[in-house]
C-alpha positions in Angstrom: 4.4 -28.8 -21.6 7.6 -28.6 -19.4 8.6 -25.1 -17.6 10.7 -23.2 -19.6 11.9 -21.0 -17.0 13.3 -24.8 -15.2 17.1 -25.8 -16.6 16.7 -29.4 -18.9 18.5 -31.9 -17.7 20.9 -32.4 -20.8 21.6 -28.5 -20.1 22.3 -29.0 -16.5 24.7 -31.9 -17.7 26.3 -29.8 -20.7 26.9 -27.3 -18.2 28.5 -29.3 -15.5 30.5 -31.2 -17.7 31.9 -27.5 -19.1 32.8 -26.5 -15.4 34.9 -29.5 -14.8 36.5 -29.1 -17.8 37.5 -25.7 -16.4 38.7 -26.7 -13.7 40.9 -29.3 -15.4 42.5 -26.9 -17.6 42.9 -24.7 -14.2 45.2 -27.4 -12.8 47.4 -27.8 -15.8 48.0 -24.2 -15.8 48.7 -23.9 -11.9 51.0 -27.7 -13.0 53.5 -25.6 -15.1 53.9 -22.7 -13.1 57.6 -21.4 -11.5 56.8 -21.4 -7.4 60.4 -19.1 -7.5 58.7 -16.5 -9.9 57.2 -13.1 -8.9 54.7 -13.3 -11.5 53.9 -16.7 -11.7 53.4 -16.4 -7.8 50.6 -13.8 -8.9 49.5 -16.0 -11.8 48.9 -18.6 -9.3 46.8 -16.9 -6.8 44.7 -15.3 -9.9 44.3 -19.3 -11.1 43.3 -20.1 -7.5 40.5 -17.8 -7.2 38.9 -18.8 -10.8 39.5 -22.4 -9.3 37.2 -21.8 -6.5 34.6 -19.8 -8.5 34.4 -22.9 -10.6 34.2 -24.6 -8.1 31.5 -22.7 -6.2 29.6 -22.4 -10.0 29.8 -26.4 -9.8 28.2 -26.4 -7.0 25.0 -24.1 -7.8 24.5 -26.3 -10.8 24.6 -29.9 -9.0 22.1 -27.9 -6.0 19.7 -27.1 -8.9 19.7 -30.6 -10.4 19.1 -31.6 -6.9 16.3 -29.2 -6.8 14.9 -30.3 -10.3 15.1 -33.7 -9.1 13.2 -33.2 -6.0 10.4 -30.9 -8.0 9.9 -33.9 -10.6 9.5 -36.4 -7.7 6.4 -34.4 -6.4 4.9 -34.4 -9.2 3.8 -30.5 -9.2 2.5 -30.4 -13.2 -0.7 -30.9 -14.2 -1.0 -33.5 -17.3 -3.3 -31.6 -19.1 -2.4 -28.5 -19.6 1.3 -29.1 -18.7 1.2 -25.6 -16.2 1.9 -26.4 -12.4 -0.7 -27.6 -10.6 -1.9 -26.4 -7.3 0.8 -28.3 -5.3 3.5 -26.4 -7.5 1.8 -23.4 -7.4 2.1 -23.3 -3.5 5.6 -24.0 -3.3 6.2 -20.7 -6.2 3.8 -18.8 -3.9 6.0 -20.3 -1.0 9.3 -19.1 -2.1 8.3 -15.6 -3.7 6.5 -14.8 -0.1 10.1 -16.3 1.8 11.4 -13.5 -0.6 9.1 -10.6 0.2 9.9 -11.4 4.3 13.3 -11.8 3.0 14.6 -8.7 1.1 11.3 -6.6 1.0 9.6 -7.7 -2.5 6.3 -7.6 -3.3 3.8 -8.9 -5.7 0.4 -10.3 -6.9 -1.5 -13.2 -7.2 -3.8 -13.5 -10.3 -6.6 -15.5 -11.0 -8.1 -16.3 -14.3 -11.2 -18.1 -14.4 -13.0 -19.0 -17.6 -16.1 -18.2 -17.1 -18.4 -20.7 -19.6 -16.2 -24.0 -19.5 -19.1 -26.3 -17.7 -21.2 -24.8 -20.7 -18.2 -25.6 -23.5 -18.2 -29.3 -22.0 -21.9 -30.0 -21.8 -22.0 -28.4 -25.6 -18.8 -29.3 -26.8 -17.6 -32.5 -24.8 -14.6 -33.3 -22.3 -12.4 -33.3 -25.2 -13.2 -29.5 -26.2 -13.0 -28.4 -23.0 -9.7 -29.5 -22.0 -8.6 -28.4 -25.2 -9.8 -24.9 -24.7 -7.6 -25.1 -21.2 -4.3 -26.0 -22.7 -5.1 -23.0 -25.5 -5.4 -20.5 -22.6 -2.6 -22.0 -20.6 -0.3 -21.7 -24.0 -1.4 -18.2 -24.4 -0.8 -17.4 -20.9 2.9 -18.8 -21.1 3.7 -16.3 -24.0 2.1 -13.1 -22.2 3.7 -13.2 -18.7 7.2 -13.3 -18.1 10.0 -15.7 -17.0 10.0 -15.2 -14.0 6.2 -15.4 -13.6 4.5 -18.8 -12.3 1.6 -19.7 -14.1 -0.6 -22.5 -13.0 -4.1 -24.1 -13.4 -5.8 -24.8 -10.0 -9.3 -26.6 -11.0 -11.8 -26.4 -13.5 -11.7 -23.0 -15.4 -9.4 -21.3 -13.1 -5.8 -20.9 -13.7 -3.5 -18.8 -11.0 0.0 -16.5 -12.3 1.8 -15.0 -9.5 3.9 -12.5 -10.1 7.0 -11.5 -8.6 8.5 -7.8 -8.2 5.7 -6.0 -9.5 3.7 -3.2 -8.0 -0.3 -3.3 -7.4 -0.6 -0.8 -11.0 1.8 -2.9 -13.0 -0.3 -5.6 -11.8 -3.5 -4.1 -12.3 -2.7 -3.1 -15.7 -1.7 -6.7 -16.4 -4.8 -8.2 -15.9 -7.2 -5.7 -17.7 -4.6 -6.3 -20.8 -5.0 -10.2 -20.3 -9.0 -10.0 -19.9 -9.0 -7.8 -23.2 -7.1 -9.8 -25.4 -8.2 -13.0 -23.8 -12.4 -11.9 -24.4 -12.1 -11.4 -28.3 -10.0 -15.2 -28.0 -11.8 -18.0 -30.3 -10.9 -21.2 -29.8 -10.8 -23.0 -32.9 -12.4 -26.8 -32.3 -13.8 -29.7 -35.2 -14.9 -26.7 -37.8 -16.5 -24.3 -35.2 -15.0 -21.3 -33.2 -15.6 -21.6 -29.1 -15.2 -17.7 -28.2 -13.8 -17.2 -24.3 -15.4 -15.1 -21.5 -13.3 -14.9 -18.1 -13.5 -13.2 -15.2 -10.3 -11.8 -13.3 -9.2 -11.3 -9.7 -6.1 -10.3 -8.0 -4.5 -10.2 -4.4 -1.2 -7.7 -3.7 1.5 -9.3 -1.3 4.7 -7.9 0.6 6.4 -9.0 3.8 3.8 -10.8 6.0 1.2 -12.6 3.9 0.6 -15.9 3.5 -0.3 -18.3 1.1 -3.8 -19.4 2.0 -4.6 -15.5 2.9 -3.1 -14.7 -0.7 -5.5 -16.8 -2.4 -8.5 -16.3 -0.5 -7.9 -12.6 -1.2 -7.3 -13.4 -4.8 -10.8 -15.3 -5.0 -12.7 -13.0 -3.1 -11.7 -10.1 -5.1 -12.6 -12.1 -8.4 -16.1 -12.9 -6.6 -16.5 -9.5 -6.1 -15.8 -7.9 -9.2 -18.2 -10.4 -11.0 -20.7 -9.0 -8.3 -19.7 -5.2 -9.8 -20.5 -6.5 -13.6 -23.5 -8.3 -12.5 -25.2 -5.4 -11.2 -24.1 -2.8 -14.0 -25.6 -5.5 -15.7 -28.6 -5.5 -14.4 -29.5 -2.4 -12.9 -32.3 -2.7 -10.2 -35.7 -1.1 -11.1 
C-alpha cells in the first residue's frame, strides 16, 4: 500500500510537463509583444513575473521528485502492511520535530499495540496474523489525517505521529481509536478474530527528540496497562 499523502510519479510528470507548457506559451506571448508600447511594456513585466513563478513552481516539483526518489531508495515501507516502517517513521518524526524547533509546532506520538497478536498467531497461524496487521493498518489510514504518519514498528505495535495538534486533540484521538478499534472483528477463513490494544502517547514541541519521543510514547503505554491491570485486579 503506497502513501497517499506522497505525489505518484505519473502525477509528478503530468504536472511538470503542464508547467513547461506554461512557460512555453509565456514566451510566445512576451515573442509578439510591442517593446515601444506603454501597455505592452506592462504586459511584459506582468508575463515576466508569471514566467518566474513557473519557473520557481518547476522547481518545487523536480525537488520533490528528487525527494521521492531518494525516499524509495531507502526503502522506508514495510512489505507487509505497506505503512512506513521504523526507518521512515524516524525520518517523519525527524522533520515534524525540525518543524516544532523551527516555527513553534507541536504534537504527539502515538502508539498502538495490539495486545493478543502472539496469541492470534499460535491459534490462528503467520498468515492470520499478518492479515489482522494490514486490517488495522488499513483502518488506521482512513481515521487519521493526511498529514498524519502512520507506521508499524514491530510485532503488534504500530506508531502515528501527529503534527499540529494539542495534547487534548491528541488525547481525545486515541480514546476514539481504542473504542472503535476494541469492538473491531477481524474476519479470517469463516471465523471472526476480535482485537484488544492497548494505547500510549508522548506530547512534543521545540526541544524533543526522537529517541526521547518514543521512549516517552512506550513508557506511557507501559504504564497505563499497569493502571488497567490493577483496576483489574484489585489487591485484597
Amino acid at each position: 500500500m503506497a502513501d497517499k499523502s506522497q505525489p505518484s510519479d505519473e502525477d509528478t510528470e503530468r504536472d511538470s510537463g503542464h508547467e513547461a507548457r506554461v512557460v512555453k506559451i509565456l514566451d510566445q506571448l512576451m515573442e509578439g509583444l510591442d517593446s515601444d508600447s506603454p501597455a505592452d511594456e506592462t504586459m511584459r513585466r506582468m508575463l515576466e513575473n508569471a514566467m518566474a513563478r513557473a519557473a520557481r513552481a518547476e522547481e518545487v516539483l523536480e525537488a520533490a521528485q528528487r525527494r521521492l526518489e531518494w525516499l524509495g531508495s531507502r526503502n522506508i515501507f514495510d512489505e507487509v502492511t505497506g505503512l512506513l516502517n521504523r526507518r521512515g517513521l524516524r525520518d517523519a518524526l525527524q522533520h515534524d520535530l525540525a518543524r516544532a524547533r523551527r516555527y513553534g509546532d507541536t504534537g504527539a506520538l502515538m502508539l498502538v499495540d495490539v495486545v493478543q497478536l502472539a496469541t492470534i498467531r499460535e491459534e490462528h497461524g503467520v498468515d492470520a496474523a499478518n492479515y489482522v496487521l494490514t486490517a488495522i493498518g488499513n483502518i488506521l489510514q482512513t481515521r487519521f489525517r493526511e498529514v498524519d504518519r502512520i507506521g508499524w514498528l514491530e510485532g503488534g505495535r504500530f506508531a502515528i505521529a501527529l503534527t499540529l495538534i494539542g495534547q487534548e486533540d491528541a488525547r481525545k484521538r486515541a480514546a476514539i481509536l481504542k473504542g472503535y478499534l476494541d469492538e473491531v472483528e477481524v474476519p479470517w477463513q469463516g471465523r471472526d478474530i476480535p482485537i484488544r490494544i492497548r494505547v500510549g502517547l508522548a506530547y512534543y514541541g521545540q526541544r524533543d527528540a526522537v529517541e526521547d519521543l518514543l521512549e516517552r510514547a512506550e513508557a506511557e503505554l507501559e504504564e497505563r496497562e499497569q493502571r488497567i491491570a490493577r483496576l483489574s485486579h484489585p489487591a485484597e
